[in-house]
C-alpha positions as CSV (number, residue, x, y, z in Angstrom):
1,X,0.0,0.0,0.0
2,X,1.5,2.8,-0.7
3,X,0.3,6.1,1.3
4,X,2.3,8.7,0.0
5,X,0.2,11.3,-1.7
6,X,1.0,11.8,-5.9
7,X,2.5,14.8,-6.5
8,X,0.0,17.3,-8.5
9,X,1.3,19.6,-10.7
10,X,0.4,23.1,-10.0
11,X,-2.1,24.6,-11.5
12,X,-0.7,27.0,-14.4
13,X,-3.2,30.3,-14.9
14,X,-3.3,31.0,-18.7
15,X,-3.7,34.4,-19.3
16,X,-3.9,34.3,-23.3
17,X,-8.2,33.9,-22.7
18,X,-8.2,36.5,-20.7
19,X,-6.3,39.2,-23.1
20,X,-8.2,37.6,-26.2
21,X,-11.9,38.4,-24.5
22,X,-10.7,42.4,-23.2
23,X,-9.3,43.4,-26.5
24,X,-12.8,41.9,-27.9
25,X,-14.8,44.0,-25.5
26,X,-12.8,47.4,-26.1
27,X,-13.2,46.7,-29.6
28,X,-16.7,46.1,-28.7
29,X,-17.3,49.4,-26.9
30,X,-15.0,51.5,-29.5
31,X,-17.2,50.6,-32.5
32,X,-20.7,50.9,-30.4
33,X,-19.6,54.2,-29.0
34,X,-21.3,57.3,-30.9
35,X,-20.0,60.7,-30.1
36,X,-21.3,64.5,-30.2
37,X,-20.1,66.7,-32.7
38,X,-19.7,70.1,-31.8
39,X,-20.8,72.6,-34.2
40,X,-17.9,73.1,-36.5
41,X,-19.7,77.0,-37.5
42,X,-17.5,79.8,-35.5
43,X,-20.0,82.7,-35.0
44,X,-18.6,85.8,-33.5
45,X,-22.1,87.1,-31.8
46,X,-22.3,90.8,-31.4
47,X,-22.1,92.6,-27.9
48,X,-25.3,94.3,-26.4
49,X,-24.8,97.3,-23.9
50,X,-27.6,97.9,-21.4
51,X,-27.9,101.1,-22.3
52,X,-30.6,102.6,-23.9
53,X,-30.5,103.8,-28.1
54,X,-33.1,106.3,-28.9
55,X,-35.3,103.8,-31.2
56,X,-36.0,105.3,-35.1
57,X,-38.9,107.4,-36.0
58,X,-40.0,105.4,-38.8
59,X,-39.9,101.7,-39.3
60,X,-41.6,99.1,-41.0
61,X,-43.4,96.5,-38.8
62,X,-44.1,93.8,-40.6
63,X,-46.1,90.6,-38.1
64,X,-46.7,87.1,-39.3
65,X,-48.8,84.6,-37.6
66,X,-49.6,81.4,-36.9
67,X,-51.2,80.9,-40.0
68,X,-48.3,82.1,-42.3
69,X,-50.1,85.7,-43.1
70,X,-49.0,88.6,-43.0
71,X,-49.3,92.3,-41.2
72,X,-47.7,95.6,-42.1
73,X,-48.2,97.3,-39.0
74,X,-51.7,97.0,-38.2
75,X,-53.0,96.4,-42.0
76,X,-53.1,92.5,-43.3
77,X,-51.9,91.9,-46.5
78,X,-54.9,90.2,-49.2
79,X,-52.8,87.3,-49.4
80,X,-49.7,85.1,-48.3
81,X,-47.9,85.3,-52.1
82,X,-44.3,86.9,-52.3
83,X,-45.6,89.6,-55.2
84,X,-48.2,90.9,-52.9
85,X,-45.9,91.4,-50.0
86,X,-43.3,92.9,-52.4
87,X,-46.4,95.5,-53.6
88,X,-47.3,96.2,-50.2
89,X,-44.2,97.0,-49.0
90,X,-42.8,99.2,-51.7
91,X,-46.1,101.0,-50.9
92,X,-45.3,101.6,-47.7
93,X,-41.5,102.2,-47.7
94,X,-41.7,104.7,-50.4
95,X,-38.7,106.1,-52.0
96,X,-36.4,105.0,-48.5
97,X,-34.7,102.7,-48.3
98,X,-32.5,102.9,-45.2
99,X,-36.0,102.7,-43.1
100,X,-35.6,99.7,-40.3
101,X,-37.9,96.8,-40.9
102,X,-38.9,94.9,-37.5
103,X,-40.4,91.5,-38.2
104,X,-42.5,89.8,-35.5
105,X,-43.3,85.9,-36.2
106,X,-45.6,83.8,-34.3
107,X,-42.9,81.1,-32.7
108,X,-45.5,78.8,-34.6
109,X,-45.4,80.6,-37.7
110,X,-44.4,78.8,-40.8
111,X,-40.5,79.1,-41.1
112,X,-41.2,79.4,-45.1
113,X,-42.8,82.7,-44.3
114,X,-40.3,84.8,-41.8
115,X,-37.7,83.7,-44.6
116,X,-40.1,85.3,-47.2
117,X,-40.4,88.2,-45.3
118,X,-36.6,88.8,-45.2
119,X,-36.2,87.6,-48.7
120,X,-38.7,90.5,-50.0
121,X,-37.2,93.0,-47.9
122,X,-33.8,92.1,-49.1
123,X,-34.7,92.2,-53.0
124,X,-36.4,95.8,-52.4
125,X,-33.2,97.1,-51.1
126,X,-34.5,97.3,-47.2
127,X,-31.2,95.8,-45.9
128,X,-31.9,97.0,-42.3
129,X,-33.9,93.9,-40.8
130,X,-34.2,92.6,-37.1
131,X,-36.3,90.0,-35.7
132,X,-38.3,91.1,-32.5
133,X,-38.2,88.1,-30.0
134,X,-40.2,88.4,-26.4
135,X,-38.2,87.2,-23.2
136,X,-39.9,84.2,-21.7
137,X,-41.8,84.1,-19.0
138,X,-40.1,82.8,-15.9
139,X,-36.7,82.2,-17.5
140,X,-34.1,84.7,-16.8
């Protein structure tokens, strides 16, 4: 009988798996990963002082709404078409053509339409436009 225990080898840890199944899961996560893109546009946005201007004596007011139509000051215009607007609008800015035209859009209004706006103002040589915007409500 013989009572001596066999000798075991010791276990050896392989190590090859194990760097096989992390290279997998970083190539995994590299190709599954999606990233943000900043904007690539630089814009240099102008300053604004706190300071009052003394607003213009004349300017063109020109409103559209919900509905895509359109306003010059308080008077609609017959119809939504780029002609009409143009008529309208040489009508009202006369001979000048260094009068400021404000242009209040619904935030609903047709995008089609503010850009018609500016595109007719533009072509009749009113190159002083702004858009009038309205400071939220409880944001500051």
């Amino acid at each position: 009988m013989n009572l001596k225990p066999k000798q075991r080898e010791e276990p050896e840890v392989t190590i090859t798996p194990l760097i096989d199944v992390v290279f997998l899961l970083l190539l995994f996560f590299m190709l599954s990963t999606t990233f943000d893109r900043e904007s690539q546009l630089s814009v240099d946005l102008p300053e604004a002082s706190t300071e009052a201007t003394q607003a213009p004596k004349e300017i063109i007011e020109i409103t559209v709404n919900q509905a895509g139509e359109f306003f010059i000051g308080e008077q609609k215009v017959v119809n939504t078409e780029a002609d009409t607007l143009r008529k309208a609008l040489a009508k009202t800015a006369g001979d000048k053509r260094n009068i400021p035209v404000i242009i209040r859009a619904d935030g609903l209004a047709p995008h089609q339409s503010v850009v018609t706006v500016m595109d007719v103002a533009a072509q009749l040589g009113l190159v002083e436009i702004s858009l009038a915007t309205v400071k939220r409500q409880g944001s500051d």
